[in-house]
C-alpha positions, 0 to 999 in steps of 0.5 A, a space after each residue: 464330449 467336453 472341452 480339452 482341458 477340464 478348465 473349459 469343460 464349463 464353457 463347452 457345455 454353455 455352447 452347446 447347450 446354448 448356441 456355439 456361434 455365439 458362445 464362442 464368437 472369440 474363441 474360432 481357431 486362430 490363422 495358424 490352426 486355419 492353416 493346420 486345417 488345409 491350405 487350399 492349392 489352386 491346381 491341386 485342391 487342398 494341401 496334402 503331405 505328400 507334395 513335392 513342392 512341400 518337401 522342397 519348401 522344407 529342403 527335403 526330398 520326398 523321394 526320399 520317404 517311403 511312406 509318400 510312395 503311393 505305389 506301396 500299401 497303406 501299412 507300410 507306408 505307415 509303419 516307415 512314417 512311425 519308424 521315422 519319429 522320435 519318442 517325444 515327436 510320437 506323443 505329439 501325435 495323438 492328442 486330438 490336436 497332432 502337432 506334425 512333424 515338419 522334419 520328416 515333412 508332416 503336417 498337423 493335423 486336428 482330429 476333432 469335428 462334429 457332424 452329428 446332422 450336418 456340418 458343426 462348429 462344436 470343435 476346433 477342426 471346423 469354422 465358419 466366416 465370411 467364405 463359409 458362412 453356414 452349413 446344412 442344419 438338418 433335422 436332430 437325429 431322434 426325428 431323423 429317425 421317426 422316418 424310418 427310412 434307411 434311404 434317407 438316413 444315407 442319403 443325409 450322410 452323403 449331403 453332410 459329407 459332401 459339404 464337409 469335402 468342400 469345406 475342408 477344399 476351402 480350408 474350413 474343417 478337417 476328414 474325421 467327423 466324431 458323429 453319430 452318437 449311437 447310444 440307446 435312449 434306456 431311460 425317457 429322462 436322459 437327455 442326449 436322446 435329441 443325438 440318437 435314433 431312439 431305444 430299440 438297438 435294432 433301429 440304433 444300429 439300423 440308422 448308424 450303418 446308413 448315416 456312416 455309409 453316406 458319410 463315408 462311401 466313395 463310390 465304387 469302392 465300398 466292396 475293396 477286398 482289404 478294408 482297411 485301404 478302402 478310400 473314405 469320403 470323411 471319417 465317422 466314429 460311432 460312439 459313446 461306447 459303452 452303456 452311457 445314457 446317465 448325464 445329469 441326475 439328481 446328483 449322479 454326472 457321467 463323469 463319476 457313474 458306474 453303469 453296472 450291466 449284466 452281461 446280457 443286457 450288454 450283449 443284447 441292448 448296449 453293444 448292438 448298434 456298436 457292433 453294427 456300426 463297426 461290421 455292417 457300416 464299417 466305420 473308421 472310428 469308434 468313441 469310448 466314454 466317460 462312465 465306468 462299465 461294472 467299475 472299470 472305466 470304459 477307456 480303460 476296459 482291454 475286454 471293450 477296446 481290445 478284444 471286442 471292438 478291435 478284435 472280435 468286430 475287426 475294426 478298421 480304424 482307430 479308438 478315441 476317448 471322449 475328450 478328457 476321459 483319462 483325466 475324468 479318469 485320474 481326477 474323477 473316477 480316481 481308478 486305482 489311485 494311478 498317476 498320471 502315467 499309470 492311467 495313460 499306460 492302462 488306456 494305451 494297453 487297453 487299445 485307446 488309440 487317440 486321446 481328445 485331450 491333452 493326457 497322452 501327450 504331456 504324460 504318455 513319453 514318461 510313461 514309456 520311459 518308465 517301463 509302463 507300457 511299451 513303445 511299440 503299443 503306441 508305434 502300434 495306435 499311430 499306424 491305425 490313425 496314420 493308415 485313416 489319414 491315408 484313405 481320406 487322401 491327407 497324403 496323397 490327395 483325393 482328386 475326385 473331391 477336389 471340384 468341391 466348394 462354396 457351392 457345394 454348401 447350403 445347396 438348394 438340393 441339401 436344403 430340400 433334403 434337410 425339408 423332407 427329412 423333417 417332414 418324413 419324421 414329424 409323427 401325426 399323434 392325435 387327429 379327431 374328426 379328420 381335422 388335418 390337413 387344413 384347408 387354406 382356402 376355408 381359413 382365413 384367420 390363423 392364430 400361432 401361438 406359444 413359445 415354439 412359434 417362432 422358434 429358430 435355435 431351438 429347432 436345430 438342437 444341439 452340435 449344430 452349425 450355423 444354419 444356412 438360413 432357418 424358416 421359423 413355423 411362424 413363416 412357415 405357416 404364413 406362406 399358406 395365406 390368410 392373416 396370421 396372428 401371433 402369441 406368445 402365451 408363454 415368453 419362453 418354454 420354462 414359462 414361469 408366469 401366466 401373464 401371457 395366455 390370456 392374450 392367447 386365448 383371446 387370438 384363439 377366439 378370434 380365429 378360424 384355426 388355432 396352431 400353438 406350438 409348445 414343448 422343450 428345448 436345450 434349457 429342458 433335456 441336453 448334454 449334461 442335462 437329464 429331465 427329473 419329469 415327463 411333464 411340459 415346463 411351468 405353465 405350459 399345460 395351462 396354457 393348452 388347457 385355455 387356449 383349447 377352452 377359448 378356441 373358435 376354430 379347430 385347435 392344433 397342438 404342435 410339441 417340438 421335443 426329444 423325449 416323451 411328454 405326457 400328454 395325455 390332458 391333450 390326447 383325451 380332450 375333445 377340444 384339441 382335435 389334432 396332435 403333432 410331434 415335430 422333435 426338433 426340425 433342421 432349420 427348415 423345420 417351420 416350413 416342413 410343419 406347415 407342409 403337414 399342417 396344410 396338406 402338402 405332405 401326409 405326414 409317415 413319421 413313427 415315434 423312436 421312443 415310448 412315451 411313458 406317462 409322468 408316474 413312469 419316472 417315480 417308479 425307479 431311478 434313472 441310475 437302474 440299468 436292467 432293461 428287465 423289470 427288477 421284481 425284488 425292487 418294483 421297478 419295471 421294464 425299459 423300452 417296448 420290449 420290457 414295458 408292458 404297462 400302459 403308456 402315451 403313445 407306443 414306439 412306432 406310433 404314428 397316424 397318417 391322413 390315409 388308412 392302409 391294409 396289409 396282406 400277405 402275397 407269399 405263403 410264408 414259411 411255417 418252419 426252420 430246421 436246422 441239421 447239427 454235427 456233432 461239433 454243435 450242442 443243445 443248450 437248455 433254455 430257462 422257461 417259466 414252467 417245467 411243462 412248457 420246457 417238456 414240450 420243446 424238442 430234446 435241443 432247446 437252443 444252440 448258441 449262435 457263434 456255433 452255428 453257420 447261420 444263413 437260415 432264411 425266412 422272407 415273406 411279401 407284403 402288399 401295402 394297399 392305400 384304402 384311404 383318398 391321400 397319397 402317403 407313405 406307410 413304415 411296414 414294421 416286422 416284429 419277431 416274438 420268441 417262444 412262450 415261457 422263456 425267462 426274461 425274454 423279450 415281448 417282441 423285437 423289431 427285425 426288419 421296417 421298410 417305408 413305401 410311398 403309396 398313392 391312394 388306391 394303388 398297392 404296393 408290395 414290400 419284400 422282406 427277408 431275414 436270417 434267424 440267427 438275427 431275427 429269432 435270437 435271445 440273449 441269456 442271462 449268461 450273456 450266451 447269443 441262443 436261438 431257440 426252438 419252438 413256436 416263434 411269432 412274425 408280426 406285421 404291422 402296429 396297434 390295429 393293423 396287424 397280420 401274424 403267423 407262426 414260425 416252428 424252429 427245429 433242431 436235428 441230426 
């Protein structure tokens, strides 16, 4: 996302790279965009539409407007206020600022706010000042997700949503949150992967449907029989649809790249968490982006707006461009030599409903004139916003939020939810002889060491706030006693010069426990900004290597980043007894990694991501979008479904300060069958040799979209604590197809659950799944198949792992 007007795409990207507060400390919205926002009423909460006094004001009647009339559907309501407007008052109403319509008594309204982990000032439709000086800056998505928790991910939701509602009460942010970024991280250089929940769309779409419910839910009316009246808390947008994971590289930049897709890697990789996102978590909005899809611009695409989103996954909600995609369209892509009108009539019949950006309004009335797109598409886009605007309560109100406020935000309870977030996700790497956790009482001198350790900005990542007040890991650990000395080792994480390690080594020496924190930052791996290595920075390497050479004590190395890191001079040196992946914290991130450190919490997170080894990269470019190995190129796969080369650390890697076992409770399910009517065909299905295909039965697979599906297969699982901590485990499901088929996948993850289990005792996990989810492949033909013959259920990772078959059959 970028600035409006491409003159400030420039400036936008400094502020997030770099801190938006401070970026832009001139630039908050002026008094009359405050005012836009929602100008508190003291007896009624916050200023909506439909309010007698308003009309008044205005020397109207609002008796006179059915679409005030709370008694009739949100529908109609919206097609009266649409049919009320002139040509040139509509196009005022879907840029991402609408001016409003004070002749018929509406307000502006600012469509753009973030709220990616927690409430943000990257947009106009939020800010903060003296009222509202911070929010809940919670962990960066990507450790977020290491948790896997679905819970937690909800519950996160429900806190950014919460201190979202008391914003807007106080006049500070708008109802409609452009968050989450649900793209999967295809390529370890891309790097926007401190916004996702990783590469396996399972666990994407996964984390989308759980943060969405938390952001948008009102309770009890989750189930309302037309969803498209169901009231919304806030309003979240899924996005950047579709196949966007190229920012910045060698050359090649989001706004000029064409992600050519095959059509089953779109199906199976690419479109999944969006169409979980729209189906499962029911979302109000979706994002298209800025890339061409198979040289169609993805705002522009009618098959991915139209027929997918709005169509086939039935979304109940509007389509937004990500800001200045019509004109990157125009000016950058240059698609189809169209003018200005061209290109906002082609994204207008694609079903692009709002525009970030100021395209559709200063060029989509003369478009209309022209006879290049009908009047009634667009009547058509502004009941879909207009209807959104109606079940946030921007009309009519929402009284059960209107006891929101100051208190509400930076609320002890969000912030020790923001601290056990970063906790759940921090992932135990490496942990020789038990060195972790630390004892305090047996140290008493502690070395924190290296360009992390007092780290502030960095632990809150990008689309952040202004942080409520952030811990850093130097005060963290401090609090665990002892004296605790500091070093920077490196000044900054490029770390351009050795000047500063030989004073690191020397407070190694002198220490009983050494923690040097090292890593990336927004300067490595951003918006706009891939990785060209998986390496650390400059001589940050060194740095370690010397540090462990000269350490009296036990040495921790702690990597806050988002992407993987090859760091396999650490992993196989004696002398680093422990490794932690911290991602990028919250702003409570410094006591979250001192609560690992010291044994205050046992530490459950699993890595999101592979972490290849450097030569990964050399091995194929970035702008290659098969998920597959490319034999004819030798490139290899993506993703643990694809990659089966050696690596770092695996996805869903993770140790704990315990040990668990697994064991199955129920006699599982040993088959599927399923009976066919003669409406329903046998597809073949490409396996590697001619005789493994003779030993299926005479029906291969039947696509999914022919079956009724709801074929259940589920199994418990007893989760036994072996070791002498408390702690929680991720039990992870795995399902792999039948052999030989070409192309498929190794295993997919279908289902994780994570359980606290004290030392000891047993807990048991229950899991069910439906086949068509759980078994399925996608063929090169982009078909949805489930295939027959011998499928494999997985429990568990690396070591600790039970399997068992499952027989799929096919009958009449």
């Amino acid at each position: 996302m970028v600035g409006v007007g491409m003159g400030g795409r420039a400036v936008f990207i400094l502020a997030v790279l770099f801190g938006f507060s401070a970026a832009f400390a001139s630039a908050r919205p002026s008094k009359t965009i405050q005012e836009d926002l929602a100008a508190p009423s003291a007896d009624q909460g916050p200023t909506h539409v439909c309010h007698a006094s308003r009309f008044a004001d205005l020397g109207l009647d609002m008796a006179d407007y059915i679409y005030c009339d709370s008694s009739l559907p949100f529908d109609v309501r919206a097609k009266d206020l649409v049919d009320r407007m002139t040509l040139n008052e509509k196009v005022e109403q879907v840029g991402n600022l609408a001016t409003g319509v004070p002749r018929i008594g509406l307000l502006k309204y600012q469509w753009w706010s973030e709220a990616l982990h927690g409430v943000s000032n990257v947009g106009p439709g939020t800010f903060f000042d003296d009222t509202i000086p911070g929010a809940t800056s919670f962990p960066t998505v990507i450790l977020s997700a290491a948790a896997f928790n679905q819970s937690l991910w909800k519950s996160i939701g429900q806190a950014v949503s919460t201190e979202a509602r008391a914003m807007y009460n106080l006049g500070k942010a708008g109802l409609t949150y452009w968050s989450p970024n649900i793209n999967v991280v295809r390529d370890p250089r891309w790097g926007r992967a401190i916004e996702t929940p990783g590469e396996d769309p399972y666990v994407v779409g996964t984390f989308a449907t759980n943060y969405v419910r938390g952001l948008q839910d009102v309770p009890g009316t989750e189930n309302t029989a037309d969803l498209n009246s169901r009231p919304l808390k806030v309003s979240s947008c899924c996005k950047h649809y579709a196949a966007y994971d190229v920012d910045a590289w060698k050359g090649v930049d989001r706004y000029h790249f064409d992600a050519r897709v095959s059509e089953q890697d779109m199906k199976e990789t690419f479109l999944r968490p969006f169409e979980m996102c729209v189906k499962d978590g029911d979302v109000s909005s979706v994002m298209c982006s800025y890339n061409r899809v198979n040289g169609i611009p993805a705002c522009a695409d009618p098959y991915l707006l139209k027929n997918t989103i709005r169509g086939e996954w039935d979304l109940h909600g509007y389509i937004v461009s990500d800001c200045d995609s019509i004109e990157v369209m125009h000016d950058d892509h240059k698609w189809l030599g169209d003018s200005k009108e061209d290109a906002v009539a082609q994204v207008l019949k694609a079903g692009l409903d709002l525009d970030c950006g100021d395209y559709y309004t200063k060029a989509l009335g003369n478009s209309v004139r022209q006879g290049e797109v009908k009047e009634a598409d667009l009547d058509k886009s502004l009941k879909y916003l207009y209807v959104v605007l109606m079940r946030l309560g921007f009309f009519d109100g929402s009284p059960q939020f209107n006891s929101l406020g100051k208190n509400d935000v930076c609320s002890d309870a969000n912030l020790e939810l923001a601290t056990e977030a970063a906790r759940e996700g921090i992932v135990l790497l490496k942990n020789d002889n038990k060195t972790l956790p630390l004892k305090s009482c047996d140290i008493s001198k502690i070395a924190v060491i290296g360009p992390h350790a007092k780290a502030t900005s960095a632990m809150i990542g990008n689309y952040a706030g202004i942080p409520c007040g952030i811990v850093t890991p130097f005060d963290g650990i401090s609090k665990y006693g002892g004296e605790v000395t500091y070093e920077k080792g490196c000044s900054d994480v490029a770390c351009k010069d050795d000047s500063l390690i030989f004073s690191a080594m020397n407070a190694a020496k002198n220490a009983d426990a050494t923690i040097l924190l090292v890593g990336l930052d927004l300067s490595v791996e951003a918006e706009s900004l891939d990785r060209n290595d998986l390496l650390l920075p400059g001589y940050q390497t060194q740095l370690i290597n010397q540090v462990a050479e000269s350490s009296s004590g036990p040495l921790v190395v702690v990597i806050m980043s988002a992407g993987g890191i090859d760091i396999s001079f650490a992993k196989n040196n004696p002398k680093i007894k422990a490794i932690l992946w911290a991602g990028y914290p919250g702003e409570k991130g410094g006591r979250a990694i001192a609560d690992v450190i010291f044994g205050k919490y046992n530490p459950g997170g699993r890595l999101p991501l592979t972490w290849y080894e450097a030569g990964y990269v050399d091995m194929l470019p970035m702008t290659s979008m098969p998920l597959r190995p490319v034999d004819s190129l030798g490139y290899p796969g993506r993703t643990y479904k694809f990659f089966n080369g050696s690596t770092v650390y695996p996805f869903g890697y993770g140790l704990s300060y315990t040990n668990f076992s697994y064991s199955v409770l129920t006699s599982p399910a040993t088959s599927v069958k399923i009976k066919l009517n003669k409406f329903q065909h046998c597809r073949n299905v490409n396996y590697s040799e001619s005789e493994q295909a003779a030993t299926i039965n005479n029906c291969p697979a039947v696509v999914i979209d022919d079956l009724e599906c709801g074929y259940k297969f589920g199994f418990e699982v007893a989760v036994e604590n072996v070791g002498k901590e408390d702690g929680s485990d991720v039990v992870m499901v795995y399902s792999k197809p039948p052999e030989g088929i070409v192309g498929s996948h190794s295993k997919q993850l279908i289902g994780f659950e994570r359980e606290f289990v004290k030392s000891g005792e047993t807990k048991v996990v229950k899991f069910e799944f439906d086949a068509c989810k759980s078994l399925n492949i996608v063929d090169t033909s982009g078909y949805n198949l489930l295939p027959s013959g011998g499928h494999i259920i997985m429990v568990g990772e690396g070591d600790n792992v039970i399997s068992f078959p499952l027989q799929l059959s096919y009958y009449n």
